[in-house]
SERO-585472 format. One record per residue (C-alpha): x, y, z. Coordinates in steps of 0.02 Angstrom, whole numbers. Layout:
       c1       c2       c3
        X        Y        Z
...
This chain:
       c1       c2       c3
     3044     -691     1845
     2913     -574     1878
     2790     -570     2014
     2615     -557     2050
     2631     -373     2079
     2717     -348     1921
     2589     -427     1842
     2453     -308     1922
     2584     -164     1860
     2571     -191     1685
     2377     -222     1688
     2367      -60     1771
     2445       15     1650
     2395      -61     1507
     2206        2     1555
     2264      181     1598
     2334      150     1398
     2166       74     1330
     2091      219     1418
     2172      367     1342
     2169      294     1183
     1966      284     1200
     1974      478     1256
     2093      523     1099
     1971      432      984
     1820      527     1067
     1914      681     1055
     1950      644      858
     1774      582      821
     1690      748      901
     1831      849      801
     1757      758      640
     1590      796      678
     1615      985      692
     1717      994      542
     1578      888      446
     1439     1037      516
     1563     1151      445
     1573     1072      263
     1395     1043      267
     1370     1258      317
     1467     1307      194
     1399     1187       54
     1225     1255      113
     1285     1439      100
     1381     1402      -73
     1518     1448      -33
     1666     1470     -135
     1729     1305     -204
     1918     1325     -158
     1875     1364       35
     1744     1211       39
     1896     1113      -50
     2015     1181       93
     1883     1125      231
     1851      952      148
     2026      909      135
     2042      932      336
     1913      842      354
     1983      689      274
     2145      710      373
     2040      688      518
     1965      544      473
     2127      479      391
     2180      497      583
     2056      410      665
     2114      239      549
     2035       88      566
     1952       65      753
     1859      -99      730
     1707     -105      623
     1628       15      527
     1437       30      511
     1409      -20      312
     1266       73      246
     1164      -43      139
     1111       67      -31
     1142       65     -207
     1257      160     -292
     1225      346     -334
     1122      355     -500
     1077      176     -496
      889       67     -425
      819      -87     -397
      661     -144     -451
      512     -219     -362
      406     -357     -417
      238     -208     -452
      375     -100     -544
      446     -237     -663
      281     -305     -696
      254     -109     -754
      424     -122     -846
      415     -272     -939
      234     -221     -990
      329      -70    -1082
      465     -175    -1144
      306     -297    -1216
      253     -149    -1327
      390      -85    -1382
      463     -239    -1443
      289     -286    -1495
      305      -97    -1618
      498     -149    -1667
      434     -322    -1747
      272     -271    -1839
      399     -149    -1935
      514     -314    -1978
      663     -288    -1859
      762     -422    -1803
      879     -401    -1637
     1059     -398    -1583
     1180     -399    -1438
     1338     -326    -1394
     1465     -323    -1259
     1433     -190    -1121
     1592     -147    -1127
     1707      -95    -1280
     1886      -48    -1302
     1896      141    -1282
     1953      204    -1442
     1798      133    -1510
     1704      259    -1412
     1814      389    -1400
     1776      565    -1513
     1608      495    -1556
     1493      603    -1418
     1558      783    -1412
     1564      864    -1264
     1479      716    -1161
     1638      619    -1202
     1680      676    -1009
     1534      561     -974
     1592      399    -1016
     1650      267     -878
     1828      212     -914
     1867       39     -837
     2027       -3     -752
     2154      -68     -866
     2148     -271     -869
     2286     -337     -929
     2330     -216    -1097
     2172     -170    -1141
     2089        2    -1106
     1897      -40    -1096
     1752       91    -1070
     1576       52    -1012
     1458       91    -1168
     1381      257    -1154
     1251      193    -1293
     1189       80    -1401
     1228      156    -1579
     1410      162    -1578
     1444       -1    -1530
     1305      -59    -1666
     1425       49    -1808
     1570      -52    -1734
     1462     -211    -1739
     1429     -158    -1935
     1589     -127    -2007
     1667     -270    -1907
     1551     -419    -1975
     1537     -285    -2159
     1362     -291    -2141
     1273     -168    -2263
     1098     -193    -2232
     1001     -244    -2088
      862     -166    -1980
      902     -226    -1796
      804     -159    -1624
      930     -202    -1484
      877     -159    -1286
     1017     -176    -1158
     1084      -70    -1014
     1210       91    -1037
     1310      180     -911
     1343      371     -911
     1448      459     -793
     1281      592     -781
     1226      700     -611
     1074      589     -582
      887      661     -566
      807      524     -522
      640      614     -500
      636      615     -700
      701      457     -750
      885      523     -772
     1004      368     -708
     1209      312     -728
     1131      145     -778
      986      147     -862
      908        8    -1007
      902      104    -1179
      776       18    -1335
      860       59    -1508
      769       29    -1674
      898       69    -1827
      890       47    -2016
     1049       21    -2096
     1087       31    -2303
     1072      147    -2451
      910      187    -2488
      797      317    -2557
      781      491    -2446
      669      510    -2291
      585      353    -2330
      664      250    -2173
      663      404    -2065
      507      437    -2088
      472      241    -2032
      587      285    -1876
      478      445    -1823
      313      324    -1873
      370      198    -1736
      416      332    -1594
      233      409    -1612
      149      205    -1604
      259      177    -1456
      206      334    -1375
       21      306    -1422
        8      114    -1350
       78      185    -1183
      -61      324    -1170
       65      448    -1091
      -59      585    -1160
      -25      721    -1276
      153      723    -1372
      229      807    -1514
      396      725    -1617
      508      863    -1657
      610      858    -1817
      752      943    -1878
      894      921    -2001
     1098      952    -1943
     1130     1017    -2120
     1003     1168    -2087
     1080     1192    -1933
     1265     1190    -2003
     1191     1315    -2134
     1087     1423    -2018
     1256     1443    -1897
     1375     1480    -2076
     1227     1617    -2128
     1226     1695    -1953
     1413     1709    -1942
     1491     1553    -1848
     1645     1514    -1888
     1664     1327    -1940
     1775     1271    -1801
     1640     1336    -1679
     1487     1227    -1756
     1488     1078    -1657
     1518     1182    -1492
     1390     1301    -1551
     1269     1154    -1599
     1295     1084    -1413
     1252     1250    -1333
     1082     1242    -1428
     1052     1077    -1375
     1015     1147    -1200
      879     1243    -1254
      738     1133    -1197
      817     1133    -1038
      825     1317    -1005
      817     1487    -1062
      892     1562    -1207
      970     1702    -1109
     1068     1567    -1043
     1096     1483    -1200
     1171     1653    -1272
     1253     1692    -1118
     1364     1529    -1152
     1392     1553    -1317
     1455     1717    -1289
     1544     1710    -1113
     1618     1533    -1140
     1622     1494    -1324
     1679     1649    -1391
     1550     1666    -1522
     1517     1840    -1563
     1367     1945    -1484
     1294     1987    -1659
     1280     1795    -1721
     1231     1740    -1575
     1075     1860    -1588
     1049     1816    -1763
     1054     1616    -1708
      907     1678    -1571
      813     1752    -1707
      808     1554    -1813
      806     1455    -1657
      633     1511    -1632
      554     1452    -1787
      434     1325    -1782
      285     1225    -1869
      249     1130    -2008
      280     1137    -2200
      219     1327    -2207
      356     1381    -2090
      479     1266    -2195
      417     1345    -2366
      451     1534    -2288
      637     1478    -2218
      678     1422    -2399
      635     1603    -2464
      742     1674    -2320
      894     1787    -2422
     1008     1702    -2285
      979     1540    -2282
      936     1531    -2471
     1146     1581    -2490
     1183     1407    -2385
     1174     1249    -2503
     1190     1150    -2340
     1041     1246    -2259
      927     1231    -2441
      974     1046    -2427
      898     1029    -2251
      750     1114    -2290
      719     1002    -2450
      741      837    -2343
      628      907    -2196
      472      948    -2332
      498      778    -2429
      488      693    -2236
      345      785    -2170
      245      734    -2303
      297      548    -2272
      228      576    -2078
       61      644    -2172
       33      477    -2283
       91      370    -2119
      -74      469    -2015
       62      573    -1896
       72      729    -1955
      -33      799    -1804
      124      706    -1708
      268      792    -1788
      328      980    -1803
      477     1045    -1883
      576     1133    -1739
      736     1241    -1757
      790     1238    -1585
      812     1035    -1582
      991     1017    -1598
     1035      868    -1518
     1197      874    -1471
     1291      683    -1516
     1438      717    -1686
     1383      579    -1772
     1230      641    -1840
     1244      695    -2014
     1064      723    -2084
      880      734    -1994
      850      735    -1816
      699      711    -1704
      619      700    -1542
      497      638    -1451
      431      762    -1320
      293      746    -1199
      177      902    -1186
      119      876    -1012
      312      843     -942
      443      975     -911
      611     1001     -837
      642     1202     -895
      720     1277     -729
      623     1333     -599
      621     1498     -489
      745     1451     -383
      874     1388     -554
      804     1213     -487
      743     1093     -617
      590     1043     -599
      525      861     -553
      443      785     -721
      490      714     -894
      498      789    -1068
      615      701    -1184
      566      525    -1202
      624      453    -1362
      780      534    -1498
      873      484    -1642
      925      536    -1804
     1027      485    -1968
     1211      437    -1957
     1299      397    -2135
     1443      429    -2085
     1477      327    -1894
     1514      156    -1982
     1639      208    -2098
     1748      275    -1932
     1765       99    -1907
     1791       36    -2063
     1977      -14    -2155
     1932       69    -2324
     1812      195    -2250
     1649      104    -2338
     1485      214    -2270
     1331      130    -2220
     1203      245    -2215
     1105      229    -2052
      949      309    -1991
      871      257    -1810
      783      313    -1637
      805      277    -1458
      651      253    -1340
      695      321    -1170
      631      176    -1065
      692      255     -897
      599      422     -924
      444      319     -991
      449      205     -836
      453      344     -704
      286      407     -787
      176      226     -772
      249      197     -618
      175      368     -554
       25      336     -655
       36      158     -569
       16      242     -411
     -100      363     -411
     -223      239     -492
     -214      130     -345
     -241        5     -460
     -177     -171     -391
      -28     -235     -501
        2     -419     -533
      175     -474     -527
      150     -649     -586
       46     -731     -724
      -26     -890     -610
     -197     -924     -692
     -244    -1092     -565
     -193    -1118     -408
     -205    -1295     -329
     -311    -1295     -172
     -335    -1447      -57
     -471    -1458       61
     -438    -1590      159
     -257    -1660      243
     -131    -1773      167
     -198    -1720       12
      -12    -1664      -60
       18    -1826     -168
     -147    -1774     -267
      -91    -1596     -282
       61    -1621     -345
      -14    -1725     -484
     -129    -1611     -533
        5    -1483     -536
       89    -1590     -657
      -53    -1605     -776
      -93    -1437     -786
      109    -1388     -789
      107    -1511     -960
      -58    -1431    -1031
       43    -1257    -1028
      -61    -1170     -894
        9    -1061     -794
        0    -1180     -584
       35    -1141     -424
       11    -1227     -252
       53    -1226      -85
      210    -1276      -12
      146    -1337      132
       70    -1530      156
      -67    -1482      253
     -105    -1312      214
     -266    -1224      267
     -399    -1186      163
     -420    -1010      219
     -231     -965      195
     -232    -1041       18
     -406     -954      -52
     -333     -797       55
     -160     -822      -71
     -283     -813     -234
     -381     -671     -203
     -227     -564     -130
     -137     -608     -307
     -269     -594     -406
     -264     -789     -483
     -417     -782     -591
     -444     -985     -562
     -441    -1119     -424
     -449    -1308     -415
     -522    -1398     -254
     -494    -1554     -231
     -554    -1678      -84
     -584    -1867      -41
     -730    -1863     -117
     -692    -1770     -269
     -556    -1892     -285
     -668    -2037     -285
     -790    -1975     -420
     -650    -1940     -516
     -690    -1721     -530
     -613    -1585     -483
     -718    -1407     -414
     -671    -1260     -530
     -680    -1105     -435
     -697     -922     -514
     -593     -818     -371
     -675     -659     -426
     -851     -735     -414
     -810     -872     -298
     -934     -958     -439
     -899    -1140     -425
     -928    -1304     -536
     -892    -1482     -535
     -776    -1522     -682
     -708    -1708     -753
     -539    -1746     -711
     -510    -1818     -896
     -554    -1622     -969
     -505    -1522     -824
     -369    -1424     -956
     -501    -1414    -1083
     -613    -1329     -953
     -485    -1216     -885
     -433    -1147    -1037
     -630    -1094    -1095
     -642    -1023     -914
     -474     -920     -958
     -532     -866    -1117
     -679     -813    -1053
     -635     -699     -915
     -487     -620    -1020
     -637     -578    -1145
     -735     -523    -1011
C-alpha cells in the first residue's frame, strides 16, 4: 500500500521527467532550426546538389526525431501550382469563357465531355518528352489511372471508342501537368484549357485555316493588343532536319530541342542539341541557319528553290501545304495575323501536318540577365493537325484526320486580370438589375411579393435579408454593386397601388403602376444598357 510520501515521490519524479523531456525537445527543435539555415545557405549559394541532398536528409532525421509532440500549426494554402478565384476575377473569367464559346459556336461547333482522368496507357507515348509531366494516380483497385495532361488525347480516345468520323466539337475543362509553376505568367499544375477541333477527311488547309481564323477572332474580341499567329508545318521540319543531317531516330528529340526556342537563346538551343542529344556540331549549325527564316509567302516561295530542301519530298510537301494555307488566312481577312515561322516546332508527337501559334507581341518570357525568366505572357493559344492520334486507339487502325487549336485561358486570364487592375475599373460580380427597397418597417411581406413577381418576369431581384432593414444600408448595397435599378415601396405606395422606380446611377426617380412594373423595368434596362 503506498503512502502519501510515495505518492509525492513519483510526482516528483514524474515532473523532473516531463521536464527533461521539454529541454530534449527544445534542444531538438533549435538543432532543426540551424540545420534548416543551413539548407536554406546552401540552396541560396547553389550549391552542389548531392551536398544539399546530404544536408536535407539530416534534416529530416531531425525532424523524424522530434515525432509527433501534440499539434502541429496547419498552414492554410493551396497546393503548389494551383489558385482560387475571387468573385472580381471570375466575373473577368467567365467574361473570357463568354467569348470564346461565343467564337466556337458562330463556326458550328457543338461540345463534349470527358473524364478527368483516363487509364494510363491511353496517355502514355502520346507527349514526348513531357510524358515525365503527367500525374499518375494511385492504383484503385486494378486500374492504373493518370490525370489528363490535355484535352486532345482523350478526345482521339473519345473518337475511336464511339467510331465517330466526323464531328467538330469545342470542349473546355480543367488539365493537370506535373509543370514547375510560374504563376506570374499564367503557367499552373491545374489550369482550364478551351479546345476547338475538326475531325474527318476533307480537302487540304481548308479546316486549318478555319482553326487559325478562330484563334485570331478570339484574340481580337479580348483586345490583348498586337499579336501575330505563327504557322509551320512538321513535314518541313522532318525534311529541313533529314537535309541538314539528322539522323531519323534523333527527329523528335531534335524537334523538342527547337521547341524551346521562344523561350531562350539559340546558343542554348544548340548547346543541347550538341552536349545532350548528340547531334553533330555541323547539322546543328545548318538547323540554326533554317530556324531563322521567317515571313510570309515570299520567304515560302525562296525555301522551295532552296537545293536542300528541294531534295526532301517531305520538306516540298510542307512548303506546298503552308502557301495553299496562307492564302486561305488572306481570303478569311488575317493575313496581317499570320506569319510562316521556322522556329515553331511545337514539341507534342502527335502532330503530323501544320502547326501554329498564337503569340502576343507585347508579352515575353525569353530569359533575363540573371537566366531568370521574365514576368509576362507570350504563347496564348496552339494547335495543329493530328491524322494520325485516333487510329492509336483504334482496333483496325482506321485514321480520322483531325485538325484543331487550344486557347490558353490561364495565360489569357493573368493579362485582363492585370489589365483589370490597373484600370481601376470597378468589376461586377453579379448580374442583379433591381433590388427591392422598403422604406418603411414591417414592410417584408410586400417585398417578398414583389420579389416574386419580378423573379417570374425573368429579371434579375435582390432584397434584403433583413425585416426591417434601413434605408440607407439598402440604397448604400446598390450603389456599392453597381445595381442599375431600385424599387421603393411604402404604405402609401402600397395603397395607390405603385411602386417608385429608382435609376441608382441618377438617383432619377418615377412613380410606376404595380400592374406594368416588369414592363417598365425592362424599357428602363434596355435603355441604360443602350446608353
Amino acid at each position: 500500500m503506498s503512502t502519501e510520501s510515495d505518492t509525492d515521490e513519483m510526482r516528483a519524479i514524474t515532473d523532473e521527467t516531463d521536464e527533461n523531456m521539454a529541454d530534449v525537445q527544445k534542444a531538438l527543435k533549435d538543432e532543426i532550426k540551424q540545420q534548416g539555415e543551413v539548407v536554406r545557405k546552401l540552396k541560396a549559394e547553389k550549391a552542389d546538389k548531392d551536398k544539399i541532398g546530404e544536408e536535407v536528409a539530416k534534416l529530416l532525421e531531425l525532424k523524424a526525431q522530434l515525432g509527433d509532440d501534440g499539434p502541429k500549426k496547419f498552414v492554410l494554402k493551396t497546393a503548389k501550382g494551383t489558385r482560387d478565384y475571387s468573385p472580381q476575377q471570375m466575373a473577368i473569367r467567365e467574361g473570357v469563357f463568354n467569348k470564346i464559346i461565343k467564337t466556337f459556336k458562330r463556326h458550328g461547333a457543338e461540345t463534349i465531355d470527358t473524364p478527368v482522368f483516363e487509364l494510363k496507357e491511353t496517355l502514355t507515348g502520346k507527349y514526348g518528352e513531357d510524358s515525365k509531366l503527367i500525374y499518375d494516380l494511385a492504383d484503385q483497385g486494378g486500374e492504373l489511372l493518370s490525370l489528363r495532361y490535355d484535352l486532345t488525347v482523350p478526345f482521339a480516345r473519345y473518337l475511336a471508342m464511339n467510331k465517330i468520323s466526323n464531328i467538330k466539337r469545342y470542349h473546355i475543362a480543367k488539365v493537370y501537368r506535373r509543370d514547375n509553376p510560374a504563376m506570374t505568367r499564367g503557367r499552373y499544375r491545374e489550369f482550364y484549357q478551351c479546345d476547338f477541333d475538326i475531325a474527318g477527311q476533307y480537302d487540304g488547309m481548308i479546316p486549318d485555316a478555319e482553326c487559325i481564323k478562330i484563334v485570331v477572332e478570339i484574340l481580337e474580341s479580348l483586345e490583348l493588343g498586337d499579336f501575330v499567329v505563327k504557322v509551320n508545318h512538321r513535314k518541313l521540319l522532318d525534311g529541313m532536319f533529314a537535309a541538314c543531317g539528322v539522323p531519323d531516330d534523333k527527329f523528335r528529340t531534335i524537334c523538342s530541342a527547337v521547341d524551346k526556342l521562344d523561350k531562350t537563346f539559340w546558343d542554348d538551343v544548340r548547346a543541347e542539341m550538341i552536349d545532350e542529344k548528340g547531334l553533330d556540331a555541323a547539322a546543328a549549325d545548318k538547323i540554326g541557319g533554317y530556324v531563322r527564316c521567317s515571313g510570309g509567302i515570299d520567304k515560302i516561295n525562296e525555301l522551295l528553290k532552296d537545293e536542300a530542301l528541294k531534295s526532301q519530298k517531305l520538306a516540298v510537301q510542307g512548303l506546298e501545304d503552308l502557301k495553299l494555307l496562307l492564302q486561305y488566312c488572306d481570303l478569311f481577312g488575317i493575313s496581317h495575323r499570320v506569319q510562316f515561322d521556322l522556329s515553331l516546332a511545337r514539341g507534342l508527337d502527335y502532330y503530323t501536318g501544320v502547326i501554329y501559334e498564337g503569340v502576343l507581341k507585347g508579352h515575353t518570357h525569353k530569359p533575363g540577365a540573371q537566366g531568370e525568366e521574365n514576368p509576362g505572357v507570350g504563347s496564348v493559344a496552339g494547335g495543329g493537325r493530328y491524322d494520325g492520334l485516333v487510329g492509336m486507339f483504334d482496333p483496325k487502325g482506321k485514321m480520322v484526320p483531325c485538325v484543331g487549336v487550344s486557347i490558353g485561358i490561364e495565360r489569357l486570364f493573368s493579362i485582363m486580370e492585370a489589365k483589370a487592375l490597373a484600370s481601376e475599373q470597378k468589376i461586377r460580380t453579379t448580374e442583379t438589375e433591381v433590388f427591392v427597397i422598403s422604406a418603411q418597417k414591417n414592410l417584408l411581406e410586400e417585398r417578398l411579393k414583389l420579389c416574386q413577381e419580378l423573379w417570374s418576369a425573368d429579371i434579375k431581384t435582390e432584397s434584403s435579408y433583413k425585416k426591417n432593414p434601413k434605408a440607407l444600408d439598402q440604397f448604400q448595397y446598390c450603389e456599392t454593386n453597381n445595381i442599375p435599378l431600385a424599387i421603393i415601396i411604402g404604405q402609401s405606395e402600397i395603397e395607390a397601388g405603385i411602386i417608385k422606380l429608382r435609376v441608382v446611377a441618377t438617383r432619377k426617380e418615377r412613380d410606376v403602376p404595380r400592374g406594368s412594373m416588369a414592363e417598365e423595368i425592362q424599357k428602363e434596362l434596355k435603355e441604360i444598357n443602350s446608353s
